[in-house]
C-alpha positions in Angstrom: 145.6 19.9 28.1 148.7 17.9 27.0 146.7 14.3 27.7 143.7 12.7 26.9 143.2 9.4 28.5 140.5 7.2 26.5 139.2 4.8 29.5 136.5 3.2 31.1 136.0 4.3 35.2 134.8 0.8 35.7 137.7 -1.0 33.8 140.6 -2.4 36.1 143.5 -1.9 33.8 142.3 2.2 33.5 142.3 2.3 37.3 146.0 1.1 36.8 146.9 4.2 34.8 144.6 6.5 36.6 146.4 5.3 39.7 149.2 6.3 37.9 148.5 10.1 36.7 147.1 10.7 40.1 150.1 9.7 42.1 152.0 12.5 40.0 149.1 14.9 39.6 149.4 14.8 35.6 146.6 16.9 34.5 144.7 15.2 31.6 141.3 14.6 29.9 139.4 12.3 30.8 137.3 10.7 27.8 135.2 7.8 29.0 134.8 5.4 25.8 131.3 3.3 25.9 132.4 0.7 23.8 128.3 -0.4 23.2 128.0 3.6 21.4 129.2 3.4 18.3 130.5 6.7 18.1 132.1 5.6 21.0 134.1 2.7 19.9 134.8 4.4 16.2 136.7 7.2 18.2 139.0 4.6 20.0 139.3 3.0 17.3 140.6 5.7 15.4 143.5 5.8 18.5 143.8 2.4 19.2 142.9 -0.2 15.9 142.8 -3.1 18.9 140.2 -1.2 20.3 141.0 -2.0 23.6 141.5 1.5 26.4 143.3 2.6 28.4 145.0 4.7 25.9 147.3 7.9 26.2 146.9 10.9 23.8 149.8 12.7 23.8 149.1 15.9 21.8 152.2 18.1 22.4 154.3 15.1 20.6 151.6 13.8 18.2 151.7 10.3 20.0 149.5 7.5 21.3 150.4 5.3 24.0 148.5 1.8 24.6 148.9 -1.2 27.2 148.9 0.2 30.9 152.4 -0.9 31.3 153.8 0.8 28.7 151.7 4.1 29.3 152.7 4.3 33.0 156.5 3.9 31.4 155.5 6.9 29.1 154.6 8.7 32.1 157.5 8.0 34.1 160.0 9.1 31.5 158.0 12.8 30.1 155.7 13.4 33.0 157.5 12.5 36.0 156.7 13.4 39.2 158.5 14.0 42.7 157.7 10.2 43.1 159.3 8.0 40.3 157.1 4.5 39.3 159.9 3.3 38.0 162.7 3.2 40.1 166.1 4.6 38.7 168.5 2.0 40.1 168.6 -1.4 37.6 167.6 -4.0 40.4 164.8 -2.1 41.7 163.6 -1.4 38.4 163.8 -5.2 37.4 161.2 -6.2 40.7 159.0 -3.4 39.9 158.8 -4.7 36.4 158.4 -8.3 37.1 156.0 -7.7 39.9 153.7 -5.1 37.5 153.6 -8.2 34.7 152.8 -10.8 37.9 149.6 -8.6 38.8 148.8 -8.4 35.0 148.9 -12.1 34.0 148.1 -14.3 37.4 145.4 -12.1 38.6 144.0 -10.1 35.9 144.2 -12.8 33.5 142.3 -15.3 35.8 140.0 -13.0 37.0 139.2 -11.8 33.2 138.5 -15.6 32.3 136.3 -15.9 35.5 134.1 -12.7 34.7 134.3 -13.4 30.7 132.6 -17.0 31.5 130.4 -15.7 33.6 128.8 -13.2 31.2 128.6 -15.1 28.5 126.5 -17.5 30.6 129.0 -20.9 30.5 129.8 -22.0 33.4 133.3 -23.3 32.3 135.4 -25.3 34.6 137.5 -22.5 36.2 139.3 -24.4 38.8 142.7 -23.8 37.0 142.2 -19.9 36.9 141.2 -20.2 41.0 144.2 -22.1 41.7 146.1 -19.7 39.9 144.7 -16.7 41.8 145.3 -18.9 45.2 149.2 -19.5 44.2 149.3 -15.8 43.6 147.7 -14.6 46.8 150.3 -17.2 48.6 153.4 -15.5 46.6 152.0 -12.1 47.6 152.2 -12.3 50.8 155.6 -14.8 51.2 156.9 -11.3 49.0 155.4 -8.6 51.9 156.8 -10.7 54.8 158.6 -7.4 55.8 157.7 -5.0 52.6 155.9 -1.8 52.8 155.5 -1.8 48.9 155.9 -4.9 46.7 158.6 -4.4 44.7 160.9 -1.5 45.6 161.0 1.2 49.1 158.7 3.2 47.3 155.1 3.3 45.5 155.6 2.1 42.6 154.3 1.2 39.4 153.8 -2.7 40.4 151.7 -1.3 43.6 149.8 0.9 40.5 149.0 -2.8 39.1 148.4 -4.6 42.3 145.7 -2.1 43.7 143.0 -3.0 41.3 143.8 -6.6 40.8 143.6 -7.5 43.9 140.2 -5.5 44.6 138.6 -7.0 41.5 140.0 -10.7 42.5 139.1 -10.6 45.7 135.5 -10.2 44.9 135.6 -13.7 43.2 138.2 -15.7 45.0 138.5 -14.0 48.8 142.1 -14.5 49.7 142.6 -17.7 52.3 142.4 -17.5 56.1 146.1 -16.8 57.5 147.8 -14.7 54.9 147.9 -11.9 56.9 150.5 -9.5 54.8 148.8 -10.0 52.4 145.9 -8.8 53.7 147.4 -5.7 55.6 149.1 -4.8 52.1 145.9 -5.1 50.3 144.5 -2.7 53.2 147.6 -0.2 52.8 147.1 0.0 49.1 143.0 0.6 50.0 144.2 3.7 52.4 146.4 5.3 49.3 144.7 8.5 48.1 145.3 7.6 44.7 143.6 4.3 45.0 140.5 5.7 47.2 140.2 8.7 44.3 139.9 6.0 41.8 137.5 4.0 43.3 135.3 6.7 44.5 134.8 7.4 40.7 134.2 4.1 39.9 131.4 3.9 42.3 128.9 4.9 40.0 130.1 2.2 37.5 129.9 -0.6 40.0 126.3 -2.2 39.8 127.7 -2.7 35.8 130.4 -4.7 37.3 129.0 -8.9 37.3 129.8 -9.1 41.0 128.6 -6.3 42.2 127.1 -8.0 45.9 130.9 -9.2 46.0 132.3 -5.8 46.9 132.3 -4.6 50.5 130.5 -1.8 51.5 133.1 0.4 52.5 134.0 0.7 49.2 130.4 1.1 47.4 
């Protein structure tokens, strides 16, 4: 096997990739890193010095790849599928990359601060972090107003980013009464095999996950 993806099936940046590699069916490994196993961590260490997954082995070309953005642009270019993520025409290509770095910093990022603070037990004042997820949700659906995908005609990788940030941030801030593309967006990218495959392996992984009661039961 030419891959070996170092991830977690609970982490929401790995379902970006896995979203990804199973769009394209790219055959790879799967290595799930427990970052509390020593052994564990050592080996993705050994990868990745940041110690942080996902990350991409690439063995035919003696490479590792880190940061979902990048390994998805990795992908695209050596083990493209009949579906690009990455549109080929300039323009498109410019939405899908500003809408894949939107999902990563106004929702992941909040929702990271929200879940961090609430592990570590300090009730912080998160109010800035909500508002920021609200103004997203807002943007989101202003953007899908007659959109099928978010950024180009096709799946793309921004719809590979949005998929798992808006399932993790709607379990702590449910998006507002009246947005309703956003909400029939977040239901299309829900009905996408890839996104169902990735979530039905995550399942196992769920009652790990701080908010577990928050998630609906269609998907547990």
């Amino acid at each position: 096997m030419s891959l070996t993806l170092y991830y977690h099936p609970l982490a929401s940046f790995c379902h970006k990739v896995l979203i990804a590699l199973y769009e394209n069916a790219n055959a790879f490994d799967a290595r799930i890193v427990d970052l509390g196993n020593d052994a564990d961590r050592a080996e993705l260490l050994s990868v990745w010095p940041m110690g942080k997954f996902p990350v991409i082995r690439d063995h035919a070309r003696k490479r590792d790849v880190a940061e979902s953005t990048i390994i998805i642009e990795y992908l695209d270019r050596f083990f493209a599928g009949e579906r690009p993520l990455i549109p080929h025409e300039w323009e498109d290509a410019l939405q899908v990359r500003l809408w894949d770095r939107f999902f990563d910093s106004y929702l992941q990022g909040p929702m990271q601060q929200i879940v961090g603070d609430h592990m570590r037990g300090a009730k912080g004042d998160l109010s800035k972090e909500r508002a920021t997820l609200e103004t997203a949700y807002r943007m989101i659906d202003q953007q899908m107003t007659s959109r099928t995908w978010v950024a180009s005609r096709g799946f793309s990788m921004a719809d590979c980013a949005a998929a798992p940030a808006l399932f993790y941030t709607s379990t702590l801030q449910p998006f507002p009464p009246g947005l309703g593309h956003l909400r029939a967006y977040f239901e299309r990218l829900m009905d996408r095999p890839s996104v169902q495959r990735v979530i039905e392996e995550a399942k196992p992984y769920f009652p790990f996950y701080p908010f577990a009661q928050a998630i609906p039961q269609r998907f547990r």
